[in-house]
C-alpha positions in Angstrom: 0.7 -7.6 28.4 0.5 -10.3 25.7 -2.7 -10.7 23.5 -4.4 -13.9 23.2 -5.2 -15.1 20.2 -7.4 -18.1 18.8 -4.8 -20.1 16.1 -5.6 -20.1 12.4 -8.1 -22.2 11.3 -8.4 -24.1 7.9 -11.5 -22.5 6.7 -10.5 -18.9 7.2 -10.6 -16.8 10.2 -13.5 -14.4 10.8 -11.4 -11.2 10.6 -10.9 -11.9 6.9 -14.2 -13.7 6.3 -16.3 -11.2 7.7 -15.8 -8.5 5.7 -16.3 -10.6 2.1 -19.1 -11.3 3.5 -20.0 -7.5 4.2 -19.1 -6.3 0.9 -21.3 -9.5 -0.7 -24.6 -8.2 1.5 -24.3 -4.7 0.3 -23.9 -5.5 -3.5 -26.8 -8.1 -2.9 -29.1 -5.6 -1.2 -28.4 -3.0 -3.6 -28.6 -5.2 -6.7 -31.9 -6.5 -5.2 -32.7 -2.6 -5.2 -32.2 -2.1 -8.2 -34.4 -5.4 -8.9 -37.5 -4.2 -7.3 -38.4 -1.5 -9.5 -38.4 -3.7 -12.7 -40.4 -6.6 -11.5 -43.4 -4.8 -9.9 -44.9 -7.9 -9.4 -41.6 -9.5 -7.4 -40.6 -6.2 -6.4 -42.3 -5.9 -2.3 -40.4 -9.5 -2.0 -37.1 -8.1 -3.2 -37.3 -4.7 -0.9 -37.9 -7.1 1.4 -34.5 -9.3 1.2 -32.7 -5.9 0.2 -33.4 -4.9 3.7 -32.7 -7.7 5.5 -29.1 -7.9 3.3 -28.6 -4.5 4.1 -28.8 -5.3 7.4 -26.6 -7.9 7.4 -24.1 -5.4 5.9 -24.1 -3.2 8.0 -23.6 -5.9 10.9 -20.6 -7.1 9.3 -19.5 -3.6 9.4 -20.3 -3.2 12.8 -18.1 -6.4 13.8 -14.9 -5.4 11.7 -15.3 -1.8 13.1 -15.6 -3.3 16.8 -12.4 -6.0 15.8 -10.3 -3.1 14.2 -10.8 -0.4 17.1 -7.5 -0.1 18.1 -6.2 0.3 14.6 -8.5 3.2 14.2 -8.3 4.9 17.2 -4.3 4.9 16.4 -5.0 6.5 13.3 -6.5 10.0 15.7 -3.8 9.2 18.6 -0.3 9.2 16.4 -1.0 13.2 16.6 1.5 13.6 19.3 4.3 11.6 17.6 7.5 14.2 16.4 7.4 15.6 12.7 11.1 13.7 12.1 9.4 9.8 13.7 7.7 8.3 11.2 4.3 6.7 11.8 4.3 3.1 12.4 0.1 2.5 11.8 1.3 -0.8 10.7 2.0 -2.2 14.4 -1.2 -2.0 15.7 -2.9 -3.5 12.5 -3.8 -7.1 12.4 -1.2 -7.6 9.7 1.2 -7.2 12.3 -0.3 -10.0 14.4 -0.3 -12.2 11.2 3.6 -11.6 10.8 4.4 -12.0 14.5 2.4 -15.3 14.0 4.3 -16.7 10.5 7.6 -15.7 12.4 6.8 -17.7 15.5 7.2 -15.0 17.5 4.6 -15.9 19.7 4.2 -18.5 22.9 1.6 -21.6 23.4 -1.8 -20.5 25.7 -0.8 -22.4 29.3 -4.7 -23.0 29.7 -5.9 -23.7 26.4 -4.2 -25.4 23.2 -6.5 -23.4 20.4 -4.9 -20.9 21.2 -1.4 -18.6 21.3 -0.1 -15.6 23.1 1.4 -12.9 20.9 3.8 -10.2 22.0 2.5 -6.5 22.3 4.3 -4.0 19.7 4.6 -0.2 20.1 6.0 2.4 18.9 8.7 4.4 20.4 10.3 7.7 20.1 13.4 6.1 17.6 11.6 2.6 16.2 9.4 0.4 17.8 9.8 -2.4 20.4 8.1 -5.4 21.4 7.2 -7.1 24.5 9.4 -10.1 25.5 6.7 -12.7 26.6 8.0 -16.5 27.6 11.2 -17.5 25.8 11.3 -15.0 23.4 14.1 -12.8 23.9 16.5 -14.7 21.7 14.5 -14.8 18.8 13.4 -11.5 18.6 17.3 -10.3 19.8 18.1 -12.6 16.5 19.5 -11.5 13.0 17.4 -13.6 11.2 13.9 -11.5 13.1 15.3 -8.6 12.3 15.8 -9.2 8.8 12.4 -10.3 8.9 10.6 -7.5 10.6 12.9 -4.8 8.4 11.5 -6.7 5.2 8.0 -6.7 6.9 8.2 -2.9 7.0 9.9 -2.2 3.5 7.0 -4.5 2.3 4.0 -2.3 3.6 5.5 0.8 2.5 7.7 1.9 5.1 11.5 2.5 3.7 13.5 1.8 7.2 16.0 -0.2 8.2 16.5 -1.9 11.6 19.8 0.2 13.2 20.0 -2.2 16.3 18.0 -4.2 18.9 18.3 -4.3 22.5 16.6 -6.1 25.6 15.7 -3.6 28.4 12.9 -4.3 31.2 10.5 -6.7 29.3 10.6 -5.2 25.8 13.1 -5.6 22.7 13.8 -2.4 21.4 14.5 -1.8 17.9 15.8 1.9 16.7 15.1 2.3 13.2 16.4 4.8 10.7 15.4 6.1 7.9 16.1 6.0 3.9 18.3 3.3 3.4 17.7 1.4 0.4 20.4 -1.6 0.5 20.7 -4.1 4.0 23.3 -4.2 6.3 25.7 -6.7 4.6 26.7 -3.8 1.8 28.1 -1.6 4.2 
């Protein structure tokens, strides 16, 4: 099933805002801390803030722990995955959803224009596939995808190439192999 998902917005998108602000709460309440025991005088107001910084901290925690579930409960599921496949934690990230979106691998929302439908990626026993939605089957069957998703891969670590792609009952399937350090074209 497709995922929906709001388009970007010009002032940032909460997934990546969030946790900046997270990490700026947590130095705030610890440097405020760190305040209260050299100005006695000051120091109940700064305990004070500390706390309510902390707290706001650990909220922005909470929120990228509730928005990233599925990338950690990957990390405990992938046991069951063979020794010789290699493990794709990439797919299920949001970095993935970023690339499907700057490919345009994704369809417009019938119901509402903020936002898009993305395809579903998972990973199989050989590669990975993803889920055909709306008029995508082309694209994603297309050279120029492949190249992109294979570059996507050997960008975040992964050293795989794409072997070959094909369309069967919804989903594009893409068998990967492993080790290959020059493209296609030098073969």
């Amino acid at each position: 099933m497709a995922v929906r998902r709001r388009n970007p917005q010009q002032g940032g998108t909460p997934e990546k805002v969030i946790p900046s602000l997270g990490w700026l709460f947590l130095t705030c309440g610890i440097a405020l801390y760190v305040m209260a025991f050299q100005l006695p005088w000051f120091g109940q107001f700064c305990i004070l803030i500390g706390n309510i910084s902390l707290f706001l901290a650990f909220d922005c925690l909470s929120y990228w722990l509730f928005m990233h579930h599925n990338e950690i409960l990957a990390l405990h599921k992938n046991m069951h995955l063979s020794s010789r496949t290699v493990r794709l934690d990439i797919i299920k990230s949001s970095a993935m959803k970023d690339f499907l979106f700057q490919t345009k691998a994704f369809v417009p929302d019938p119901y509402d224009p903020r936002y898009h439908q993305l395809p579903e990626a998972e990973q199989t026993q050989d590669g990975l596939r993803i889920q055909a939605i709306g008029n995508l089957r082309q694209w994603l069957l297309s050279d120029n995808f492949r190249d992109n998703l294979e570059s996507f891969l050997n960008r975040n670590g992964y050293d795989l190439s794409i072997q070959s792609a094909h369309y069967k009952d919804g989903w594009v399937n893409y068998i990967l192999i492993k080790g290959i350090k020059s493209d296609r074209l030098k073969f």
